[in-house]
C-alpha positions as CSV (number, residue, x, y, z in Angstrom):
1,X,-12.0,57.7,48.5
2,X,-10.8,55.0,45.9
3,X,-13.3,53.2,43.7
4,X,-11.7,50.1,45.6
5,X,-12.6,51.6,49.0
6,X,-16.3,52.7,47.9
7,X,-16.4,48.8,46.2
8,X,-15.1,47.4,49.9
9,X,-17.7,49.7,51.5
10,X,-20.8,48.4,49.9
11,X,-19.5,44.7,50.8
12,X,-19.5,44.7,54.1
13,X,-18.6,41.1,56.1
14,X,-18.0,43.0,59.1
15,X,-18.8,40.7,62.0
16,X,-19.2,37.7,59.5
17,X,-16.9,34.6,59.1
18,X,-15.6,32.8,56.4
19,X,-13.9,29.6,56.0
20,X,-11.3,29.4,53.2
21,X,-10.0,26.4,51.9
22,X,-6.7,26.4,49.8
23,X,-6.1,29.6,51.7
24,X,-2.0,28.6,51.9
25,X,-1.4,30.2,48.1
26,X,-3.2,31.5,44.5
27,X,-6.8,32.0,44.5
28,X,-7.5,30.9,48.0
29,X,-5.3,32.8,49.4
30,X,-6.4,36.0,47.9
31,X,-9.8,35.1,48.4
32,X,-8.9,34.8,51.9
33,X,-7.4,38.2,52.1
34,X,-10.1,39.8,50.0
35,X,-12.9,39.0,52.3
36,X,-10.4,40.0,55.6
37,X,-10.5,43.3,54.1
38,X,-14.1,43.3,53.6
39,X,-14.7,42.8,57.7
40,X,-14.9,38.7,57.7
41,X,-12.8,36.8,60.1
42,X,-11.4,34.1,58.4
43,X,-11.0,30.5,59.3
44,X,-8.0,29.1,56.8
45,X,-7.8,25.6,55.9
46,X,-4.7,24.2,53.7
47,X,-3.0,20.6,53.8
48,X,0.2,22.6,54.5
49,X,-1.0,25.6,56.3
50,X,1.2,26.5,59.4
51,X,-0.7,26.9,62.5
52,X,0.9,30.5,63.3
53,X,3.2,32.6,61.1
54,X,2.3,31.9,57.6
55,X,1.9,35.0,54.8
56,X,-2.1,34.5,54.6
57,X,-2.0,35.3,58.1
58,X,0.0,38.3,58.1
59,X,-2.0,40.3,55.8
60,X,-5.2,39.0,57.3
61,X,-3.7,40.5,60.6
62,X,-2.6,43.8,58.7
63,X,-5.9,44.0,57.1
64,X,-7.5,44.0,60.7
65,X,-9.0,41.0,60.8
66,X,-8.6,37.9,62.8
67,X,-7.6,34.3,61.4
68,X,-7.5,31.1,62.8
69,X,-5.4,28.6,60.8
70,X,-6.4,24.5,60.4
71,X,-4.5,21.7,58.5
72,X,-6.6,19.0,56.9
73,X,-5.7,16.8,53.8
74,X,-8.8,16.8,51.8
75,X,-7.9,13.4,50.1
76,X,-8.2,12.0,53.3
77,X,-11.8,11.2,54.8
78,X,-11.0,10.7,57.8
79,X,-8.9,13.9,57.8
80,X,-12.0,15.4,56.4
81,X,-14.4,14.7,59.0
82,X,-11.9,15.3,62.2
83,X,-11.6,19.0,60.7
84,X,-15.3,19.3,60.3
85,X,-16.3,18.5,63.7
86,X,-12.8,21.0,65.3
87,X,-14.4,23.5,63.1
88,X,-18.2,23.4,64.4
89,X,-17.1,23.1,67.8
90,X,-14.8,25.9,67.8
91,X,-16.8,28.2,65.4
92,X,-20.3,27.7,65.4
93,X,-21.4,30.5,62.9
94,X,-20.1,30.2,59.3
95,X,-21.6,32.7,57.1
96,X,-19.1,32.0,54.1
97,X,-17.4,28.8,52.9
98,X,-15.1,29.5,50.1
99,X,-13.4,26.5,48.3
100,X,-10.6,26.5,46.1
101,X,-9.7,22.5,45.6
């Protein structure tokens, strides 16, 4: 076993969720990716995330974890708070909010 796979082991998210913002490129998206592999099921959030299809979902999916992708424009409020209440509606329990604006 890898030092990365012993690391991953004793950081567990499995059965945890995290949202991601900036999960679309950079630092979010590795972030994103990083806590997939962990166990979390990730909740993406980028101003030009694709609902379906994009590369943050693909290797969330490969890392065996499930994604569900939202678009919001954090410059605007009202943006802001239509994404907030999807969010809490569709996924009541958040463990992990990661930002990367």
């Amino acid at each position: 076993m890898t030092i990365a796979r012993i690391m991953l082991a004793s950081f567990s998210l499995e059965g945890k969720t995290a949202l991601v913002t900036g999960c679309k490129r950079g630092i979010g998206k590795a972030m994103a990716i990083g806590l997939a592999q962990t166990g979390a099921g990730i909740i993406g959030v980028s101003a030009p995330l694709e609902k379906t299809g994009s590369e943050v979902e693909a290797a969330i999916l490969a890392a065996g974890s499930t994604f569900m992708a939202y678009t919001c424009d954090f410059s605007n409020r009202a943006s802001l708070y239509t994404i907030i209440e999807e969010v809490k509606k569709a996924h009541p329990q958040i463990q992990t909010l990661t930002s990367q604006h």
